[in-house]
BAZA-729104 format. One record per atom (N, C-alpha, C): residue in one letter; x, y, z. Coordinates in steps of 0.02 Angstrom, whole numbers, plus 50000, padded with zeros to 5 digits. Layout:
BEGIN
AXYZ
...
REM end
This chain:
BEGIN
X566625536951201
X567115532151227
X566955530851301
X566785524451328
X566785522451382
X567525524451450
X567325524451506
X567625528951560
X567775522851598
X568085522151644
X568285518451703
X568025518751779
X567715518251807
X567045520351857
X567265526051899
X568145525151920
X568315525151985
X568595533951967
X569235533551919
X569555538951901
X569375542751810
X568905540051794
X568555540251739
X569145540651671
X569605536051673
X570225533651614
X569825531751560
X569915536651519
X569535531551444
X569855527851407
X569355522851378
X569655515651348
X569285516851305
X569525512751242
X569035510551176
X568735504351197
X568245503751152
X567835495951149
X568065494951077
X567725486051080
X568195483251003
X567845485750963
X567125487650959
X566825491550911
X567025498150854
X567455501050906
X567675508950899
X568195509550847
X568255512750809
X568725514150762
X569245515350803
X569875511950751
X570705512950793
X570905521950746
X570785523850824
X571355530850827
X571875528950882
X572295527050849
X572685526850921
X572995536250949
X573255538450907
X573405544050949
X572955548150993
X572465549450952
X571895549750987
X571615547951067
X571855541151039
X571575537151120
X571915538651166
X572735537751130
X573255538851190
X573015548351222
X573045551751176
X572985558851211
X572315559551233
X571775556551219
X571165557451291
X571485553351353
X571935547951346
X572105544751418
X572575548451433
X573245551851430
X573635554351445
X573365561451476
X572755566451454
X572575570351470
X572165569151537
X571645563351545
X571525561051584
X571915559551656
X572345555551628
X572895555151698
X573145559651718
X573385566351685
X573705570151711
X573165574451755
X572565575451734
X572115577151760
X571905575251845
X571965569551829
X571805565551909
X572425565951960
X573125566551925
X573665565751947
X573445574851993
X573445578251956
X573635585451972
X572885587052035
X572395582452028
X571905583252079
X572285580352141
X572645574452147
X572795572052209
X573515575752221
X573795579152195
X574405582952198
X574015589952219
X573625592552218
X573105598752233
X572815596552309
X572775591352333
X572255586752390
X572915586252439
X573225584552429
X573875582652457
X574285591952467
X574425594952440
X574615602152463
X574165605352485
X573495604152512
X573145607352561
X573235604952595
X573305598752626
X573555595552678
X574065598152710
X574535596552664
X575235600652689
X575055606152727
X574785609852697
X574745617952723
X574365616552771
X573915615352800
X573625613152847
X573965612552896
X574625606052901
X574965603452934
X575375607852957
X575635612252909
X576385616152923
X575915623052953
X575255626952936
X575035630552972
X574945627453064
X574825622953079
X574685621353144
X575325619853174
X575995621353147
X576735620853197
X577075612653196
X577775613853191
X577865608453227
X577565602453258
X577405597153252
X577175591853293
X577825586553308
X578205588153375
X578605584853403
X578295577353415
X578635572453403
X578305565853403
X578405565053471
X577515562053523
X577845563853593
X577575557453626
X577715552753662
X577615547953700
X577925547053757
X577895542353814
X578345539053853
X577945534553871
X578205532853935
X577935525453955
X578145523854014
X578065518254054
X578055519954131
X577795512354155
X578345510954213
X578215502354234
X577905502854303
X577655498354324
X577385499754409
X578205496854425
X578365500454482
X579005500454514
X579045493854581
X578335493054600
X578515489054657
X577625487154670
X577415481654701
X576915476354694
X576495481954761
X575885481754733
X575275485854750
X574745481654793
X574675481054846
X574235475654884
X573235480354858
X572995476454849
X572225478554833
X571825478254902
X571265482654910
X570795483554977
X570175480254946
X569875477554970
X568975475354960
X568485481054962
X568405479454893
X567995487154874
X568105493354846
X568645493254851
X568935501254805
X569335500954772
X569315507954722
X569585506654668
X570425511254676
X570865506154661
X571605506654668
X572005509554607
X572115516654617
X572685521554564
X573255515154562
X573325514554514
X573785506354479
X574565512954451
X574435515054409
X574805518254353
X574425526454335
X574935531854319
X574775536754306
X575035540254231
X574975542154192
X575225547354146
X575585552954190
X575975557254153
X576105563554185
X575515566954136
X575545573254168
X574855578454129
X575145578254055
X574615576254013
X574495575853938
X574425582953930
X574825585253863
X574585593153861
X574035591153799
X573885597353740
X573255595953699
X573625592453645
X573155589553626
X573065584553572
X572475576053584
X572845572553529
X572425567253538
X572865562353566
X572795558353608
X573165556053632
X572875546153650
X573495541453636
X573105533953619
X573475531953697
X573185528453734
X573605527453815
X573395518053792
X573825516853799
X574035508453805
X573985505653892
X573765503253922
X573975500153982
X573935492353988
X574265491254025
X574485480454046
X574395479654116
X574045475254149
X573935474754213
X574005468854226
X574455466554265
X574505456754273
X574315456454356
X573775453454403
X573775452754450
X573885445154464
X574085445354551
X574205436654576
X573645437554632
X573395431154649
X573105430954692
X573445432554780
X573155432754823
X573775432954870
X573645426754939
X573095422154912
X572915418054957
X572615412054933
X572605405954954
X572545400854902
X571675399754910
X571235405354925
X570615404154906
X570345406954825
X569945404354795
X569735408654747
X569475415054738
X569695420354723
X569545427354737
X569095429154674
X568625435354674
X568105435954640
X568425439154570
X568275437954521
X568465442254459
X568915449754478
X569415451754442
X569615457954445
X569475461254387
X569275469154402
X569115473954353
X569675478954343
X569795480554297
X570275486654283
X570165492854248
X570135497454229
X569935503654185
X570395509654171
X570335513054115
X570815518854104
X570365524254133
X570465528254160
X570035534254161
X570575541654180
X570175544654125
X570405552354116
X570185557054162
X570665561754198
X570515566354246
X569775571754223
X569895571654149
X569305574554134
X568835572554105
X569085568054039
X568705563054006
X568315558154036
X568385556454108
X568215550154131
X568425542154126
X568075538454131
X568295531754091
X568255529854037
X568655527553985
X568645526053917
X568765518753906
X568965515553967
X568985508553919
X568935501754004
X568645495553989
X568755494454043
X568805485254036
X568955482554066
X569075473254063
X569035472254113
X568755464354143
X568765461854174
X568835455154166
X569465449154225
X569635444154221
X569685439754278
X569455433654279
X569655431454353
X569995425454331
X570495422454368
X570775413254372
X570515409554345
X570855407354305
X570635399054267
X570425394754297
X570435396254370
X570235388854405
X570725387154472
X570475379454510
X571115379854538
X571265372654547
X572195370854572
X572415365154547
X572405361954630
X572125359554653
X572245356654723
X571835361154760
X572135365954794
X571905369554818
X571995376654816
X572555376254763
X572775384654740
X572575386954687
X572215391654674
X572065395954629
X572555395954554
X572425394054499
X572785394154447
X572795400154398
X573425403154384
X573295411054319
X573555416954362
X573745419554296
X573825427154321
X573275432054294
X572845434754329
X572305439754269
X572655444154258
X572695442854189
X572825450754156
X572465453154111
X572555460954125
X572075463654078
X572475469254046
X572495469153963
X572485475553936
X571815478853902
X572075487053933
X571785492053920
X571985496653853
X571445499553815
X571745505553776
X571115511153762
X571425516753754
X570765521753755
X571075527553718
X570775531453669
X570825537053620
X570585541753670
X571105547553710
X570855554353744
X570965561053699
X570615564153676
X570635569953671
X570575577053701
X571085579753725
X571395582653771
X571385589653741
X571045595353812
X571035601053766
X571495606253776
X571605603853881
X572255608753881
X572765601053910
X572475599753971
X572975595054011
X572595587854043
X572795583554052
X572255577254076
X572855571054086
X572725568454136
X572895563554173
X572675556854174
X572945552654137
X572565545854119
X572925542354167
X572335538754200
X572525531654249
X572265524954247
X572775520854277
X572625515054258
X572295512354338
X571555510854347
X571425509254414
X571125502554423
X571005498754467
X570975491354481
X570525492654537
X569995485554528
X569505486454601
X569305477154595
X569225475054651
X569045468354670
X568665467754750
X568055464354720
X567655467654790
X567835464054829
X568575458554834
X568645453954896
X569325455854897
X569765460554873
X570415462154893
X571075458954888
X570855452154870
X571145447254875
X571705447854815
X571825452554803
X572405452154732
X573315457754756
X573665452354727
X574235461254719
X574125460254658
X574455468954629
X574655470154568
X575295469254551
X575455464054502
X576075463554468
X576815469454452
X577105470354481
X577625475354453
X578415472654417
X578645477254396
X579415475654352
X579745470254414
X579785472954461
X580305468554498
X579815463154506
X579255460754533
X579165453754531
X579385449154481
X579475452254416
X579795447054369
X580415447854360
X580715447654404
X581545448954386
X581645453154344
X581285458954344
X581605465854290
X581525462954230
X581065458354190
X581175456754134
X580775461454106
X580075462754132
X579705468254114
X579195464754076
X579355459054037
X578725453154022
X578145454954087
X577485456054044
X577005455054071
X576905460554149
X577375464054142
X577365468554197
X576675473954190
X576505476654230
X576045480654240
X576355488154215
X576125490954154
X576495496254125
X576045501454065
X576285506154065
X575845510054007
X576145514053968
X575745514853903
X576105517553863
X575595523753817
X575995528653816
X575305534453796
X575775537553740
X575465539453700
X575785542853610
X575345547153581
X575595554353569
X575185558153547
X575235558853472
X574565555553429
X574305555653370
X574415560053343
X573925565553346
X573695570253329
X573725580453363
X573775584153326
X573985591253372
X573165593653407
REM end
């Protein structure tokens, strides 16, 4: 009797003599078979899970509080994590800059980087252009980066523009709406 590729369910062909009971109890034996493998796959897991403790679901998140003027040439601590303890950990960051002068300023770069890990993720954006004589856009850039953390690590969000020419966006420039604010968000996955 022919099998099914995936979970190997047997079927008759039209050829085959009708047994039905037959058929039914090779399929019924079958399924229960496969059933009791992923019910076997699934309680090692478990045990797995419940051997390694508790996993408190742990995140927060964090707005820039007040507008960050940029230097020409270096690279500017934007946003911080508090110390990540171990696990795996996913850090979200949003960076909206304005220009601060109505010349065109050079592209801005932004990056996550881990106190230990280093940098994991990085963008760069400059102005659409400009309308008269002012610079048009806000660059923004989001960031995201997977850290795996063995005791403690510090993810930051840092900004560099080799002409300085930018602030960084914070909650209060937008009237506390928090739209588009410069902010991060970190969630631990995994133990």
């Amino acid at each position: 009797m022919p099998t099914t590729p995936v979970y190997l369910f047997p079927y008759p062909l039209a050829t085959d003599p009708a047994d039905g009971p037959k058929g039914f109890s090779d399929l019924a034996l079958r399924v229960e078979a496969v059933l009791q493998q992923q019910v076997n796959a699934l309680d090692s897991r478990l045990d797995v899970l419940e051997a390694a403790g508790p996993m408190a679901l742990q995140y927060g998140s964090t707005l820039l509080g007040s507008q960050l003027s940029m230097s020409a040439g270096s690279w500017l601590n934007v946003l911080s994590t508090p110390s990540l303890g171990s696990g795996k950990w996913v850090v979200f960051a949003q960076a909206q800059f304005n220009p601060t002068d109505n010349t065109m300023p050079n592209p801005i770069v932004a990056r996550l980087s881990g106190s230990v890990s280093g940098i994991k993720s990085s963008a760069e954006a400059g102005l659409e252009g400009t309308y008269g004589s002012s610079p048009v856009g806000r660059p923004e850039l989001v960031l995201h980066g997977v850290f795996a953390v063995a005791t403690s690590e510090v993810v930051t969000v840092q900004a560099y523009s080799s002409t300085g020419r930018y602030w960084v966006n914070s909650h209060a420039d937008l009237q506390a709406s928090g739209a588009n604010a410069t902010q991060m968000v970190w969630i631990r996955v995994a133990p």
